[in-house]
C-alpha positions in Angstrom: 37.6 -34.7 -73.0 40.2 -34.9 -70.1 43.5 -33.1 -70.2 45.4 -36.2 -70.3 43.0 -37.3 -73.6 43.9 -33.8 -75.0 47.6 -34.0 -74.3 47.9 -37.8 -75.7 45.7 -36.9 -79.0 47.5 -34.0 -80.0 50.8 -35.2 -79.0 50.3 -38.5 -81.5 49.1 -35.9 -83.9 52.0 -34.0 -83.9 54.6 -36.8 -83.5 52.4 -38.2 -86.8 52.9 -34.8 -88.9 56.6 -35.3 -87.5 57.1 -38.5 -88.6 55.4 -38.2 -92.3 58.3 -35.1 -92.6 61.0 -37.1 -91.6 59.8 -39.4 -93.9 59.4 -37.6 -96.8 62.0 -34.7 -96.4 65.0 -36.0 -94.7 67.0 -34.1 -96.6 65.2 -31.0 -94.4 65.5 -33.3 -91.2 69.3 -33.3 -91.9 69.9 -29.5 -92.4 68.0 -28.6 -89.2 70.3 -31.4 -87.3 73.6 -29.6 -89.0 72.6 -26.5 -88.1 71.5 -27.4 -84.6 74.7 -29.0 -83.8 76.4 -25.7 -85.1 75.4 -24.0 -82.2 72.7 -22.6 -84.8 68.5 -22.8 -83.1 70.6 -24.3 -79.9 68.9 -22.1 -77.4 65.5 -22.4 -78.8 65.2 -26.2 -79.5 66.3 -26.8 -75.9 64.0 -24.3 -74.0 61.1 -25.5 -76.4 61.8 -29.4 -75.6 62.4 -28.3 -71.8 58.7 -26.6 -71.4 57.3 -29.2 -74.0 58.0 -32.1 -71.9 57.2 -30.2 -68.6 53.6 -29.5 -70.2 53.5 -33.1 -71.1 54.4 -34.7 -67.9 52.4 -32.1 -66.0 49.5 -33.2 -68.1 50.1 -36.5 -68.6 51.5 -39.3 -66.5 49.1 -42.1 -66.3 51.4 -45.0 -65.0 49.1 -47.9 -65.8 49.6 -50.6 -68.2 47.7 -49.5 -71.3 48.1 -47.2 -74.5 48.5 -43.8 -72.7 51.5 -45.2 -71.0 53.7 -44.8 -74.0 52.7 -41.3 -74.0 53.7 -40.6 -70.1 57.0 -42.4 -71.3 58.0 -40.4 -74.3 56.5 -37.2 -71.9 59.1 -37.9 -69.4 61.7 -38.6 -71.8 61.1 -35.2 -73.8 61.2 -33.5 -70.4 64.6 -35.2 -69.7 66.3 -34.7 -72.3 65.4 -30.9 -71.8 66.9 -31.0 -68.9 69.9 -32.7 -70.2 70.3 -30.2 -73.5 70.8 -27.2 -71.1 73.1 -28.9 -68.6 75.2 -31.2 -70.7 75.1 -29.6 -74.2 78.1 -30.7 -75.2 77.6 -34.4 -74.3 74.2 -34.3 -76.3 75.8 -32.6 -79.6 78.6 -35.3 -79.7 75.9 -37.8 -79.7 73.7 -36.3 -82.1 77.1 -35.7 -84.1 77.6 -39.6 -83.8 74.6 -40.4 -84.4 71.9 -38.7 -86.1 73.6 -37.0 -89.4 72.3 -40.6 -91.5 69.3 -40.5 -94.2 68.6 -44.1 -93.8 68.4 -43.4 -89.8 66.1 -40.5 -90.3 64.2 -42.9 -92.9 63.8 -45.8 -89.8 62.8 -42.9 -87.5 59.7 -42.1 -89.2 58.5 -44.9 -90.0 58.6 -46.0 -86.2 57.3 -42.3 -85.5 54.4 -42.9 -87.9 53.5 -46.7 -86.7 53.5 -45.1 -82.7 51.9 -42.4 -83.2 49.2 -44.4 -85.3 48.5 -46.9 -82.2 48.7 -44.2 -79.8 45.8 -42.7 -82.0 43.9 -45.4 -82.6 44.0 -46.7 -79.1 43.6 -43.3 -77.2 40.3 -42.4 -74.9 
């Protein structure tokens, strides 16, 4: 198995196990996002998405028109907005603020979560 096939499986497995959480506990989903946006786990949620996405992108960033191209996009846009969360923190909390505080937005997330990740899986190398 290539490290791109590695990345892309257990990224989709992961984003799966995300999305059946958000799905089931939003409630949890919610409390993380308060205390996030309370300056709480702010350090640590940034430097993990910064190194996540670097991983990802280092690892993955097939270009061509197929399945694995939706990983190399959410790769880059993981490693973005680590980039982002360290030098505009600030701008990101207001958003999340605006934004991301609502059950039934949390409930839409997972179900998109679960139905991408599923393809991703079912269509991966």
């Amino acid at each position: 198995m290539s490290i791109a096939s590695f990345i892309e499986r257990g990224f989709a497995l992961g984003y799966f196990g995300m999305g059946l959480s958000l799905l089931i506990n939003p409630q949890l989903w919610l409390e993380f996002i308060d205390g996030y946006v309370k300056g709480k786990r702010y350090f640590a949620v940034s430097f993990i998405t910064l190194f996540l996405g670097s991983f990802m992108v280092a690892g993955h960033n097939t270009w061509e028109v197929s399945p694995q191209l939706i990983t190399t996009i959410i790769s880059w846009i993981t490693f973005i907005k680590g980039v982002l969360l360290f030098l505009y923190p600030n701008i990101i909390i207001a958003l999340i603020k605006a934004i991301a505080p609502k059950k039934a937005l949390i409930q839409a997330e997972a179900i998109m979560v679960i139905l991408l990740s599923s393809y991703i899986l079912y269509y991966s190398v």
